[in-house]
Backbone and ligand atoms as CSV (ligand in chain L), in Angstrom:
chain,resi,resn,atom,element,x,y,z
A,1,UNK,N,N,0.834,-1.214,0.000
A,1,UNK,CA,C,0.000,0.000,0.000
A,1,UNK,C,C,0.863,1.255,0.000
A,2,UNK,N,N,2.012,1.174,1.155
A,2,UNK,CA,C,2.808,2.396,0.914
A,2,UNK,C,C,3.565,2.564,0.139
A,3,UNK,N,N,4.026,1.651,-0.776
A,3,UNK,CA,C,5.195,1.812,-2.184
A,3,UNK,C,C,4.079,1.863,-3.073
A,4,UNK,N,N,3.109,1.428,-3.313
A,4,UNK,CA,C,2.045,1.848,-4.165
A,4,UNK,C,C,1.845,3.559,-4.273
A,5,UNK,N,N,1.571,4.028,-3.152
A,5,UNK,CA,C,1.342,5.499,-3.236
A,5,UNK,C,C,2.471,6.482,-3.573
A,6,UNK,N,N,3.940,5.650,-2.425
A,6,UNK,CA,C,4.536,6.420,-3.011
A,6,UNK,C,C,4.861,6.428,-4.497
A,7,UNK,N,N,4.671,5.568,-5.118
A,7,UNK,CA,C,4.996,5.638,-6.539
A,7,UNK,C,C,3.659,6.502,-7.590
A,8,UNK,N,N,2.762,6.333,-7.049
A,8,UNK,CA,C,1.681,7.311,-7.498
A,8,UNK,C,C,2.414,8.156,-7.285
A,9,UNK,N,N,2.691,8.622,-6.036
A,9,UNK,CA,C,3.011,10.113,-6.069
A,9,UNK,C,C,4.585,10.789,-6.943
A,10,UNK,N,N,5.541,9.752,-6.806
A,10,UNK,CA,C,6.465,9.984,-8.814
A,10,UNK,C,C,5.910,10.105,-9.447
A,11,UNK,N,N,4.825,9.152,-9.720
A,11,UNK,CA,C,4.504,9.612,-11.127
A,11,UNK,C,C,3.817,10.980,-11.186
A,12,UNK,N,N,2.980,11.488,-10.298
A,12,UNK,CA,C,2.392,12.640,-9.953
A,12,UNK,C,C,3.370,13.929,-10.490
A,13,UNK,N,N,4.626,13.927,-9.595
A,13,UNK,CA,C,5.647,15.033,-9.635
A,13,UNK,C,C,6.031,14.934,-10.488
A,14,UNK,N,N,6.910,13.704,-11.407
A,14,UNK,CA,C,7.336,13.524,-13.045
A,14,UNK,C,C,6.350,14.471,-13.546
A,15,UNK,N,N,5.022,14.102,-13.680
A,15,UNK,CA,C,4.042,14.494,-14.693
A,15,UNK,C,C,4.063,15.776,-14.676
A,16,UNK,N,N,3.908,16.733,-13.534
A,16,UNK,CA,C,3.885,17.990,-13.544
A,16,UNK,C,C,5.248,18.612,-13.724
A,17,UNK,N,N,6.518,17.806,-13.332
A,17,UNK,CA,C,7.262,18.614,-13.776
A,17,UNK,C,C,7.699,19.075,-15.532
A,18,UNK,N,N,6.846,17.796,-16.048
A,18,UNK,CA,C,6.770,17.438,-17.662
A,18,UNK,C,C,6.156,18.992,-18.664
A,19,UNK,N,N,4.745,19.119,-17.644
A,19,UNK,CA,C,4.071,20.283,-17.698
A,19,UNK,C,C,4.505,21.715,-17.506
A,20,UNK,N,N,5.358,21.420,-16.733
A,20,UNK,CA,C,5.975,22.472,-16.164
A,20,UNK,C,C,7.305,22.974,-17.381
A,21,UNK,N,N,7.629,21.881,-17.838
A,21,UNK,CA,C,8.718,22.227,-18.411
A,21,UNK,C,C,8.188,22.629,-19.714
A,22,UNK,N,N,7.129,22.458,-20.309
A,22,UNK,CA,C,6.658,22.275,-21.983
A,22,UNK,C,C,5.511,23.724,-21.462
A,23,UNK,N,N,5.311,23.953,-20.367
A,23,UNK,CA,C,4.576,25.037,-20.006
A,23,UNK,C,C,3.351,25.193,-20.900
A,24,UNK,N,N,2.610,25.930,-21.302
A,24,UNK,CA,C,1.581,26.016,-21.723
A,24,UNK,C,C,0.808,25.702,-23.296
A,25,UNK,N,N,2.344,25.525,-23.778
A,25,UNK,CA,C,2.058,25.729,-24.952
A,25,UNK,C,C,1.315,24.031,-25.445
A,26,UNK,N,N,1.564,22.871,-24.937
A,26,UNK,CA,C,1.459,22.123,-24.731
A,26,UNK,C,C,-0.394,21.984,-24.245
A,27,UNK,N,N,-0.981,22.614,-24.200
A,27,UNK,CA,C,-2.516,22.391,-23.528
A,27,UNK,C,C,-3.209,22.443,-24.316
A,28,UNK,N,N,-3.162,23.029,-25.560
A,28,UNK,CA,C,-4.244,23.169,-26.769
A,28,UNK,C,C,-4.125,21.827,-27.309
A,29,UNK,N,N,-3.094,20.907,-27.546
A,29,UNK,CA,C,-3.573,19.729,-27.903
A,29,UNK,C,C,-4.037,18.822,-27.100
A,30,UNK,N,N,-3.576,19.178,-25.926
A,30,UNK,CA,C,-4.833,18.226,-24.459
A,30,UNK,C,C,-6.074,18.702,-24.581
A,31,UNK,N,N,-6.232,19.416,-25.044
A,31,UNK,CA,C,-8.021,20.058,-25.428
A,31,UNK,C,C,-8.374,19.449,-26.561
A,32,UNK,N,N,-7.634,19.470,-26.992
A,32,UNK,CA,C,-8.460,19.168,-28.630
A,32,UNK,C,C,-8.480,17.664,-28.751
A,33,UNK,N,N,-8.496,16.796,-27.635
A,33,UNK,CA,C,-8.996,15.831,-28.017
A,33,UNK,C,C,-10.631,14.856,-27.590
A,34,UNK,N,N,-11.135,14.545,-27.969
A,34,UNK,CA,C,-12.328,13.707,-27.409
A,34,UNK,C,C,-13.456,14.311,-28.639
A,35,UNK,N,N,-14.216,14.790,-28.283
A,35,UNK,CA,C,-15.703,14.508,-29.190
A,35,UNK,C,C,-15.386,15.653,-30.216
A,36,UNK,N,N,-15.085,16.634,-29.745
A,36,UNK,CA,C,-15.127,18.043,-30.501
A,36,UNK,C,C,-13.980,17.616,-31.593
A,37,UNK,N,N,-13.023,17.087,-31.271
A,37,UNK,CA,C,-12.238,16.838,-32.274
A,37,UNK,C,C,-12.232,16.260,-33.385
A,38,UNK,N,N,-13.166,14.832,-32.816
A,38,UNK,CA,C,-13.605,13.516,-33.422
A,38,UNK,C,C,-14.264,14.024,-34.822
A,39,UNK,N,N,-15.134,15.448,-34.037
A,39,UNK,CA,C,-16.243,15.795,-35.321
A,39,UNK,C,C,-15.262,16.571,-36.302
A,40,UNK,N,N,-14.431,17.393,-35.979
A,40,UNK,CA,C,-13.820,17.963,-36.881
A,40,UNK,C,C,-12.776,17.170,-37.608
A,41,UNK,N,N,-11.986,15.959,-37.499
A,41,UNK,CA,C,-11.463,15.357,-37.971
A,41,UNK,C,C,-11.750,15.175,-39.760
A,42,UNK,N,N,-12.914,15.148,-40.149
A,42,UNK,CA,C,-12.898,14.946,-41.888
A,42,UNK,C,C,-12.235,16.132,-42.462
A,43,UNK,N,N,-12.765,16.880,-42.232
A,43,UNK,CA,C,-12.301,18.111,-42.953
A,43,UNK,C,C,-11.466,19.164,-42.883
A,44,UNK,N,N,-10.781,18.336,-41.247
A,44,UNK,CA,C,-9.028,19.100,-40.776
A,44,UNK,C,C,-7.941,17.890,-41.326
A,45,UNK,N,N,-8.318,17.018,-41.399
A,45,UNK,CA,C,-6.988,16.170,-41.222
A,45,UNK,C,C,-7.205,14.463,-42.417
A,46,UNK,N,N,-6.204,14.817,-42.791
A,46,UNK,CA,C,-5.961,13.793,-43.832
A,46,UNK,C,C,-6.653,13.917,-45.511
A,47,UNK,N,N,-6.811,15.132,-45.497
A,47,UNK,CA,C,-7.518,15.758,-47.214
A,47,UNK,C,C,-6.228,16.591,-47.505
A,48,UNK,N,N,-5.211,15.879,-48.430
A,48,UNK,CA,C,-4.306,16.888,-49.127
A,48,UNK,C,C,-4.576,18.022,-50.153
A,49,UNK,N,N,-3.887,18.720,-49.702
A,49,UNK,CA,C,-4.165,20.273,-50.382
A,49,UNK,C,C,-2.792,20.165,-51.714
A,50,UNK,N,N,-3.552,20.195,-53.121
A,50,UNK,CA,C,-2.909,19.780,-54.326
A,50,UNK,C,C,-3.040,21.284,-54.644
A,51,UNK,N,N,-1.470,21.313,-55.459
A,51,UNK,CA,C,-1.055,22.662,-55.906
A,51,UNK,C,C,-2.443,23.326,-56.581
A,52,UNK,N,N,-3.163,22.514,-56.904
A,52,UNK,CA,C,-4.608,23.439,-58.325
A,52,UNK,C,C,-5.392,23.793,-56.978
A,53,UNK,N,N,-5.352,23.486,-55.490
A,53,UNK,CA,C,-6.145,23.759,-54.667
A,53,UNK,C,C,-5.959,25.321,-54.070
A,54,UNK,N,N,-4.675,26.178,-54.394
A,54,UNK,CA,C,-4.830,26.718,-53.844
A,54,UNK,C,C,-4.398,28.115,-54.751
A,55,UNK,N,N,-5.060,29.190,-55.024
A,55,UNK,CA,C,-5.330,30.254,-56.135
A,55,UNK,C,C,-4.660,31.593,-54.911
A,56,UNK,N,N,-3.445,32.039,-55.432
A,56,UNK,CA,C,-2.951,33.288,-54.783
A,56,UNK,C,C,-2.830,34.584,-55.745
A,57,UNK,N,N,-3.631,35.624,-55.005
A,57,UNK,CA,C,-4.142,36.812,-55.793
A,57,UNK,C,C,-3.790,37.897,-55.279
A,58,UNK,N,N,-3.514,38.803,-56.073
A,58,UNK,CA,C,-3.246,40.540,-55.643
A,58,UNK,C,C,-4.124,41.269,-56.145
A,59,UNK,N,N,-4.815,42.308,-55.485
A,59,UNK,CA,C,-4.117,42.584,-54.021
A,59,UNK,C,C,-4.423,41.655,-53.058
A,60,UNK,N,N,-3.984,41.489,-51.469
A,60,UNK,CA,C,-3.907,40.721,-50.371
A,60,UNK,C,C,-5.576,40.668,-50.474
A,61,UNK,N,N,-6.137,39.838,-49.896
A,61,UNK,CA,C,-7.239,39.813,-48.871
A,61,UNK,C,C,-7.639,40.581,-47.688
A,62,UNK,N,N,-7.532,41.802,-47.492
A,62,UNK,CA,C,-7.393,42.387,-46.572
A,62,UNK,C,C,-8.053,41.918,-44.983
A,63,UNK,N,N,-9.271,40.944,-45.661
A,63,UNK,CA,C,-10.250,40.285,-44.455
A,63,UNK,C,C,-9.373,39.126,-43.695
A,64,UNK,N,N,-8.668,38.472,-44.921
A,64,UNK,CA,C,-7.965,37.310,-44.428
A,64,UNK,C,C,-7.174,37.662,-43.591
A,65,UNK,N,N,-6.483,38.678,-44.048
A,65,UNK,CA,C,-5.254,38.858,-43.389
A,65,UNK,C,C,-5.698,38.848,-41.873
A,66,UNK,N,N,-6.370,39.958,-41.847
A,66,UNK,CA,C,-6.769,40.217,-40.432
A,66,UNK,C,C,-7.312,38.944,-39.528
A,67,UNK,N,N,-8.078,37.796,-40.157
A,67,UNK,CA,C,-8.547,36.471,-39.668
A,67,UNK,C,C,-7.168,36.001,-39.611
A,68,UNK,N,N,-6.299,35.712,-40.528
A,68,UNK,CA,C,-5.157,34.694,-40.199
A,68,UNK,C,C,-4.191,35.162,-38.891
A,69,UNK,N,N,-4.311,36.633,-38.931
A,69,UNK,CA,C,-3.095,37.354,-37.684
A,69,UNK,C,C,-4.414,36.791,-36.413
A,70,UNK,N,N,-5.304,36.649,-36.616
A,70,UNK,CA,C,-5.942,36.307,-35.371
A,70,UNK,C,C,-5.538,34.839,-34.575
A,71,UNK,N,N,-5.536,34.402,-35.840
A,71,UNK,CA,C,-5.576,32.532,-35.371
A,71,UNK,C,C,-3.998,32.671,-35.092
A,72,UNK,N,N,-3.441,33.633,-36.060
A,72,UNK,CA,C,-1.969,33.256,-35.741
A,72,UNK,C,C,-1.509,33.660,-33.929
A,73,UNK,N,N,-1.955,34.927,-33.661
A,73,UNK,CA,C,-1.757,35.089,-32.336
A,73,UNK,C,C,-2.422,34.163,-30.880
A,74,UNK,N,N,-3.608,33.091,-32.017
A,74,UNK,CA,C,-4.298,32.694,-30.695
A,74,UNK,C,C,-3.272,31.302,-30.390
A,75,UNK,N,N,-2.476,30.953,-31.997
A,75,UNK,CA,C,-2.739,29.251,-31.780
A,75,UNK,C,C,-0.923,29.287,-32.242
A,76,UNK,N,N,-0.589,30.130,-33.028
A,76,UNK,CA,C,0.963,29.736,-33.604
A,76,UNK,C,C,1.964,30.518,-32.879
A,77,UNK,N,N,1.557,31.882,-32.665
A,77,UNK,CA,C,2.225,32.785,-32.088
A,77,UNK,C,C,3.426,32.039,-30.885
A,78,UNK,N,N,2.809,30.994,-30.128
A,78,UNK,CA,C,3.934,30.641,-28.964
A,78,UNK,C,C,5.154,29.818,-29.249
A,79,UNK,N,N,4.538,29.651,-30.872
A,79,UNK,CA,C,6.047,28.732,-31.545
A,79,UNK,C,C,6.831,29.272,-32.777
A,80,UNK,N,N,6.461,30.321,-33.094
A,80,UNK,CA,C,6.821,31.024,-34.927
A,80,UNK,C,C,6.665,32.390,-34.275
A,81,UNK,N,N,7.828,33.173,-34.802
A,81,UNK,CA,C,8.162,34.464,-34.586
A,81,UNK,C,C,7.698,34.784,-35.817
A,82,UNK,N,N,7.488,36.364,-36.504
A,82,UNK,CA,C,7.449,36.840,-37.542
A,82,UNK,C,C,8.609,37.118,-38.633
A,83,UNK,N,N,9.512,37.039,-37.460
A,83,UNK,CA,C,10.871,37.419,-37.853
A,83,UNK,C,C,11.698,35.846,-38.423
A,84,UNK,N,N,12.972,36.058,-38.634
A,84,UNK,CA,C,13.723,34.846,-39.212
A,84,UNK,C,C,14.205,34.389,-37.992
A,85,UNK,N,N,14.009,34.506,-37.120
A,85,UNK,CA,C,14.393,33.880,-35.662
A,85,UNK,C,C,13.742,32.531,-35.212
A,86,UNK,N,N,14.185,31.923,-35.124
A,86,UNK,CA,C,13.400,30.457,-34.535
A,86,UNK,C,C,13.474,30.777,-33.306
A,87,UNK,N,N,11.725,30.358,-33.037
A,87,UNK,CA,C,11.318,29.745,-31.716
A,87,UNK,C,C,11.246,28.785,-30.710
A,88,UNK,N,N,10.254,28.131,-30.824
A,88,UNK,CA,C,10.170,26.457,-31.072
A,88,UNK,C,C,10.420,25.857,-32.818
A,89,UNK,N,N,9.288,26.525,-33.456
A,89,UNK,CA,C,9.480,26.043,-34.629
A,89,UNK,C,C,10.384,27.698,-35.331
A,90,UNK,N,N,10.492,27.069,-36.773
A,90,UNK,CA,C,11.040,28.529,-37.978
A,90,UNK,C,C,10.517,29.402,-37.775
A,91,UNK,N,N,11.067,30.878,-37.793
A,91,UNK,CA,C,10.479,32.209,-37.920
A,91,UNK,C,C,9.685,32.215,-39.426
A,92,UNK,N,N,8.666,33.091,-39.666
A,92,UNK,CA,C,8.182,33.064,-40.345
A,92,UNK,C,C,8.478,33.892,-41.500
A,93,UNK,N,N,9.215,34.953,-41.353
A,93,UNK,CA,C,9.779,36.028,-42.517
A,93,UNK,C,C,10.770,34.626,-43.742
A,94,UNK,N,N,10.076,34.956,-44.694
A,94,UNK,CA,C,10.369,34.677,-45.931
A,94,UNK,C,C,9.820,33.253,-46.367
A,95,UNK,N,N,8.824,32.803,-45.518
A,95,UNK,CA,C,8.226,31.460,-45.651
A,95,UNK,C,C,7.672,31.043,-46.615
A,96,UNK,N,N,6.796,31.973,-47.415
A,96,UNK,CA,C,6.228,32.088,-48.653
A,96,UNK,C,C,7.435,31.805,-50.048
A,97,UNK,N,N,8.379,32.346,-49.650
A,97,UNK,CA,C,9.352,32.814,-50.695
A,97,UNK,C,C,10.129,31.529,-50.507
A,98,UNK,N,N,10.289,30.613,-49.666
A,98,UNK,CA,C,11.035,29.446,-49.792
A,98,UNK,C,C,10.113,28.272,-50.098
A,99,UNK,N,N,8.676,28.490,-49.868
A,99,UNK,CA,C,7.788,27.183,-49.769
A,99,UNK,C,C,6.523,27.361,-51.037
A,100,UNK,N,N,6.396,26.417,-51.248
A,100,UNK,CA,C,5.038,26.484,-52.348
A,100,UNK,C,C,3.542,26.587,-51.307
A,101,UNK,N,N,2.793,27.123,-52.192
A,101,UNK,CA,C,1.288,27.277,-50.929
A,101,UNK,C,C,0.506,26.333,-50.436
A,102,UNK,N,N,0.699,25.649,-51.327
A,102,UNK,CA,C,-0.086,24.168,-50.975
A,102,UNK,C,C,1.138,23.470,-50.084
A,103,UNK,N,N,2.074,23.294,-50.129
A,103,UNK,CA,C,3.341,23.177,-49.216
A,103,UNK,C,C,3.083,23.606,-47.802
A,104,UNK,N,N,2.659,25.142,-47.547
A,104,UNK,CA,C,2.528,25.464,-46.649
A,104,UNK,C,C,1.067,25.494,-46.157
A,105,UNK,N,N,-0.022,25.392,-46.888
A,105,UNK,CA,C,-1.628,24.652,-46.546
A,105,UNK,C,C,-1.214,23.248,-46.157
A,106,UNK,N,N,-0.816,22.395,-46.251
A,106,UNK,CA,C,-0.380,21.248,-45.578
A,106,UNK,C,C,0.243,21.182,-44.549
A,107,UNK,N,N,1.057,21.913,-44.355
A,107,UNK,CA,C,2.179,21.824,-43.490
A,107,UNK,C,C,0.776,22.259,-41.999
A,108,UNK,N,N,0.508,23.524,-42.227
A,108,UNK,CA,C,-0.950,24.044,-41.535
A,108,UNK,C,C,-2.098,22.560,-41.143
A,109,UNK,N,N,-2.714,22.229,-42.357
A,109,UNK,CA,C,-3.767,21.380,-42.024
A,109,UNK,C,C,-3.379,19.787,-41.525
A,110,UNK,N,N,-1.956,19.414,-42.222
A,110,UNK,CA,C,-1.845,18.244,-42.396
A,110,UNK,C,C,-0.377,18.026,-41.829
A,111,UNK,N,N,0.092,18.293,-41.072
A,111,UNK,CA,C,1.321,18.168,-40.495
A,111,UNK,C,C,2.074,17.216,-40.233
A,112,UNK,N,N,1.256,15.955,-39.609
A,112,UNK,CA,C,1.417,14.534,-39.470
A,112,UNK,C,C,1.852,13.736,-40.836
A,113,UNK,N,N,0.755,14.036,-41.507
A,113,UNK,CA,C,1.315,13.144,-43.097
A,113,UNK,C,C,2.327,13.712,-42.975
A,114,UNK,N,N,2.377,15.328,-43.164
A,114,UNK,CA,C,3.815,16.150,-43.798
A,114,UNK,C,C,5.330,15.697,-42.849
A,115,UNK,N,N,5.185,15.585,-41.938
A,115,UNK,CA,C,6.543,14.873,-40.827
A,115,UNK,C,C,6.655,13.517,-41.597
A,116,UNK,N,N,5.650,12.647,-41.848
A,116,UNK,CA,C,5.587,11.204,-42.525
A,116,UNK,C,C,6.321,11.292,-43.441
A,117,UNK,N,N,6.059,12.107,-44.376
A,117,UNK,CA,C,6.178,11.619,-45.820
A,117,UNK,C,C,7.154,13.073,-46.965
A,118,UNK,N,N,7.511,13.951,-46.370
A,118,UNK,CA,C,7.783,15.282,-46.469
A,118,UNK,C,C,9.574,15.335,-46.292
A,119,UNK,N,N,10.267,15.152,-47.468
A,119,UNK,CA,C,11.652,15.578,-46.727
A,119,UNK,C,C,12.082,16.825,-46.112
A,120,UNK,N,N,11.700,17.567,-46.966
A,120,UNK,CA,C,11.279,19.211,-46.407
A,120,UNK,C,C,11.035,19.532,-44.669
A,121,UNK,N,N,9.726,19.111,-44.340
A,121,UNK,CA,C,9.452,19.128,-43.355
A,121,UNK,C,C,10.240,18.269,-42.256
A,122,UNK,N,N,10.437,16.973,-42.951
A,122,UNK,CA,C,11.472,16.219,-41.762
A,122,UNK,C,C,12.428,16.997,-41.322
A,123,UNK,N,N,13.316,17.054,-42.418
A,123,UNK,CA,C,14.321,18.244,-42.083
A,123,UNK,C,C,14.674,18.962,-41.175
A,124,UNK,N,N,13.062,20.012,-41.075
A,124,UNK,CA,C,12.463,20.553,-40.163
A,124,UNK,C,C,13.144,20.270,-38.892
A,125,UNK,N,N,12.091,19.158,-38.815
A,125,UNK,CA,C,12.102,18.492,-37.336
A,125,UNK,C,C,13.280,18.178,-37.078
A,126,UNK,N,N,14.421,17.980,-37.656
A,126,UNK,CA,C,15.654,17.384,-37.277
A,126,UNK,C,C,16.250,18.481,-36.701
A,127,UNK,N,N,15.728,19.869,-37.061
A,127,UNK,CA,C,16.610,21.193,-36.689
A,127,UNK,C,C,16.347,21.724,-35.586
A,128,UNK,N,N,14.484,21.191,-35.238
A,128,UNK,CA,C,13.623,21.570,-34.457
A,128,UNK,C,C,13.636,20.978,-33.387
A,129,UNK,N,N,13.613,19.922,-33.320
A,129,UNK,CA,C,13.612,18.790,-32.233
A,129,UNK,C,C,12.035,18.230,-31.482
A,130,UNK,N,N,11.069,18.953,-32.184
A,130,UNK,CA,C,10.127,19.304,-31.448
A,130,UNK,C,C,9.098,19.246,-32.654
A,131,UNK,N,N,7.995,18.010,-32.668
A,131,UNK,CA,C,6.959,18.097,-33.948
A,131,UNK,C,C,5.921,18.764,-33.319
A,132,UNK,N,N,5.970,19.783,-34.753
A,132,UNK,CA,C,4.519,20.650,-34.750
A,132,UNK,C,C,3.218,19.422,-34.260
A,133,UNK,N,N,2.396,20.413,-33.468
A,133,UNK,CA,C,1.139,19.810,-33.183
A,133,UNK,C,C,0.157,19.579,-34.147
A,134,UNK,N,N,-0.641,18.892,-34.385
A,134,UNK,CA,C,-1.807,19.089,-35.265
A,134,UNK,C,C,-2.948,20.313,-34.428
A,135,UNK,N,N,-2.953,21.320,-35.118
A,135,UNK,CA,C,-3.737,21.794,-34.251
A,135,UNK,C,C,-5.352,22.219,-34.652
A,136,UNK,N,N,-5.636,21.436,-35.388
A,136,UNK,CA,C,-7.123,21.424,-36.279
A,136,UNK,C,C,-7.648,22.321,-36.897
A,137,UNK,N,N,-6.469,23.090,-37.595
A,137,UNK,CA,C,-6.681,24.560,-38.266
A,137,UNK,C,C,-7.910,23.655,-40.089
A,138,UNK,N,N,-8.763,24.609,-39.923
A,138,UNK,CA,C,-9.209,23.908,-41.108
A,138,UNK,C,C,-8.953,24.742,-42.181
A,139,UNK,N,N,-8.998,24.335,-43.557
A,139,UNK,CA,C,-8.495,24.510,-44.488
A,139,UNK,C,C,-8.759,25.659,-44.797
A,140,UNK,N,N,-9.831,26.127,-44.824
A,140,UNK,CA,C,-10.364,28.082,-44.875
A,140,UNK,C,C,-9.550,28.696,-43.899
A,141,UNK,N,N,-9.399,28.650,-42.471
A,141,UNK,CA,C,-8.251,29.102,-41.696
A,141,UNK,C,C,-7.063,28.847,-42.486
A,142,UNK,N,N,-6.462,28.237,-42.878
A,142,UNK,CA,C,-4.928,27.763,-42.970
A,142,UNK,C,C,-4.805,28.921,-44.673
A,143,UNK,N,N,-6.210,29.249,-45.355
A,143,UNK,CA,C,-5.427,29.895,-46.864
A,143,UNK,C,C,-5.677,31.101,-45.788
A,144,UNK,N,N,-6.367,32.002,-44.515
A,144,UNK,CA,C,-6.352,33.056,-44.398
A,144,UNK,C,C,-5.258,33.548,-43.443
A,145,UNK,N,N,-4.406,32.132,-42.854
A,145,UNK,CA,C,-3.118,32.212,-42.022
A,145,UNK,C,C,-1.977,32.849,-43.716
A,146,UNK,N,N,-1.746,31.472,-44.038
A,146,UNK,CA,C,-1.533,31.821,-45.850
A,146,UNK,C,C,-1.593,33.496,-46.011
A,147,UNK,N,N,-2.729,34.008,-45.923
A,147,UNK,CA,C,-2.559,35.146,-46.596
A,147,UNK,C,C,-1.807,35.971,-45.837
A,148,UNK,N,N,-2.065,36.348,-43.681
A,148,UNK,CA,C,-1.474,36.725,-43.231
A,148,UNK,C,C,0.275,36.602,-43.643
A,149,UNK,N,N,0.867,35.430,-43.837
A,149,UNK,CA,C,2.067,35.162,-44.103
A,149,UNK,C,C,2.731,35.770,-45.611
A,150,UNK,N,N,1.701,35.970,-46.261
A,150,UNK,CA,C,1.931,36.959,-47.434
A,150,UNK,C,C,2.238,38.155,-47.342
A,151,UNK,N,N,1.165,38.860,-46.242
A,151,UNK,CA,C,1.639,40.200,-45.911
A,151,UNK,C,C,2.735,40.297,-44.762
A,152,UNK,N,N,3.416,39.191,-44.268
A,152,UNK,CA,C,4.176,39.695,-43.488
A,152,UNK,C,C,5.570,39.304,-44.552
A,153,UNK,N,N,5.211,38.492,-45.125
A,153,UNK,CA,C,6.578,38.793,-46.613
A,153,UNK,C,C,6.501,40.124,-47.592
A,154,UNK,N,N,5.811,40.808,-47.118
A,154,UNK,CA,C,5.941,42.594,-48.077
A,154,UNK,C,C,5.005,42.580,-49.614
A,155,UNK,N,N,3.920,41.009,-49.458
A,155,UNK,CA,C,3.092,41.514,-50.085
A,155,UNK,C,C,1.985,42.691,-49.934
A,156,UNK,N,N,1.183,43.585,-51.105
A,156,UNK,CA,C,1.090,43.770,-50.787
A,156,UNK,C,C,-0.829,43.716,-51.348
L,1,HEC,C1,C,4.175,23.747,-30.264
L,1,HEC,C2,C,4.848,24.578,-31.212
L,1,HEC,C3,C,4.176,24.933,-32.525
L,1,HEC,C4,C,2.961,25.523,-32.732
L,1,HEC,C5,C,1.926,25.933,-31.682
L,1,HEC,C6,C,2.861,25.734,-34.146
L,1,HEC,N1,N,3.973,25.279,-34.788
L,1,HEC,FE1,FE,4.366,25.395,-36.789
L,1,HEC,N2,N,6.122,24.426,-36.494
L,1,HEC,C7,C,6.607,23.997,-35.280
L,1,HEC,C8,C,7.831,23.264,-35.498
L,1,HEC,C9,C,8.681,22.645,-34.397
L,1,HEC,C10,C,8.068,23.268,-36.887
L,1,HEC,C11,C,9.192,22.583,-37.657
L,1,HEC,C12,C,8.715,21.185,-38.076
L,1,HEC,C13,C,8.678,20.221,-36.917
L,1,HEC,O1,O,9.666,20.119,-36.204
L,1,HEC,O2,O,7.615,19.596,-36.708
L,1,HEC,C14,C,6.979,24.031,-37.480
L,1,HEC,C15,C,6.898,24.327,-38.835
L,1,HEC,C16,C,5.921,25.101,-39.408
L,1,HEC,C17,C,5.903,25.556,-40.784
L,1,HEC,C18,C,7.014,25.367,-41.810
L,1,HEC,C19,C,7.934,26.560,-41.661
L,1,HEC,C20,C,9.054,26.642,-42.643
L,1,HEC,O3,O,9.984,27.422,-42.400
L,1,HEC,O4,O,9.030,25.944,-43.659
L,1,HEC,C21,C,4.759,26.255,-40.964
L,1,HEC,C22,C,4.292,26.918,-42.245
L,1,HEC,C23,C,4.051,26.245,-39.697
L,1,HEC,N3,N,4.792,25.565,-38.775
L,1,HEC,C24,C,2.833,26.848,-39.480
L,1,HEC,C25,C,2.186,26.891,-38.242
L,1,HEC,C26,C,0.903,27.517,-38.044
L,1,HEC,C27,C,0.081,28.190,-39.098
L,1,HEC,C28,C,0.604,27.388,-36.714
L,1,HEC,C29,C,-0.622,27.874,-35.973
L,1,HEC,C30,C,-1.900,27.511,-36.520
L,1,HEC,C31,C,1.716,26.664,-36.099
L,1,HEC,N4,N,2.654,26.396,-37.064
L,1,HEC,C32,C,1.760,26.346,-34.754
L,1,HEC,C33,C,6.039,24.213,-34.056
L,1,HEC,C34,C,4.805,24.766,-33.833
């Protein structure tokens, strides 16, 4: 009974110090799992985004933009700087200009395949140490993140 608990209670302190160390950023995918997720699953995850899927136009979207800087500050912001500075993951200045759009609509919606099957992205992770989350951005979010990332490359 008493090596039982005490070992509950390791595992207890491990766990939080786990939390502690990955701090917050780490909680949006402990949320996003169970029913709410379940439902959004068709149409976040596992539908590849093919180069004819995705149409880039000037001038910017001005609506998008403003929607994608939203999601970007709610959901990416704690891992992608704007700048060429890595965070957790790559800074985002010049992302457009190194990546194709459907490249980067995947990378957004479909991240998992893209670590799978992606030398590009592996890469990534080898530099990163740390795989992007899936974070159930759906595909209308991910072209108006897209567009935000346009205007922070000096489109205009
Ligand atoms: C927990 C940290 C984290 C969060 C949150 C996160 N990312 Fe990432 N992201 C990464 C890492 C790390 C990589 C590099 C690939 C890897 O290691 O999985 C990456 C790579 C990328 C890339 C490729 C960048 C390049 O230079 O080619 C894009 C695009 C991207 N993320 C978009 C997003 C978007 C959009 C969001 C928000 C909806 C987001 N990420 C949220 C960690 C994160």
């Amino acid at each position: 009974m008493k090596r039982k608990s005490l070992l509950a209670l390791a595992l207890l302190i491990s766990g939080s110090l786990f939390f502690a160390a990955c701090n917050s950023e780490e909680k949006p995918t402990e949320e996003t799992t169970g029913q709410e997720a379940a439902k959004d699953q068709p149409e976040t995850h596992g539908t590849e985004i093919k180069p004819e899927d995705v149409t880039l136009t000037t001038p910017l979207n001005q609506e998008w933009v403003k929607t994608g800087k939203s999601t970007y500050d709610l959901k990416c912001q704690s891992c992608h700087k704007l700048t060429d500075e890595r965070l957790v993951g790559p800074g985002w200045a010049g992302v457009t200009k190194r990546r194709e759009p459907h490249w980067i609509m995947n990378m957004i919606t479909n991240v998992d395949m893209m670590l799978e099957t992606d030398p590009e992205a592996q890469k990534l992770l080898e530099q990163c140490l740390v795989r992007m989350p899936n974070q159930n951005i759906t595909k209308d979010d991910a072209r108006q993140i897209l567009e935000f990332m346009r205007s922070n490359d000096g489109v205009k």
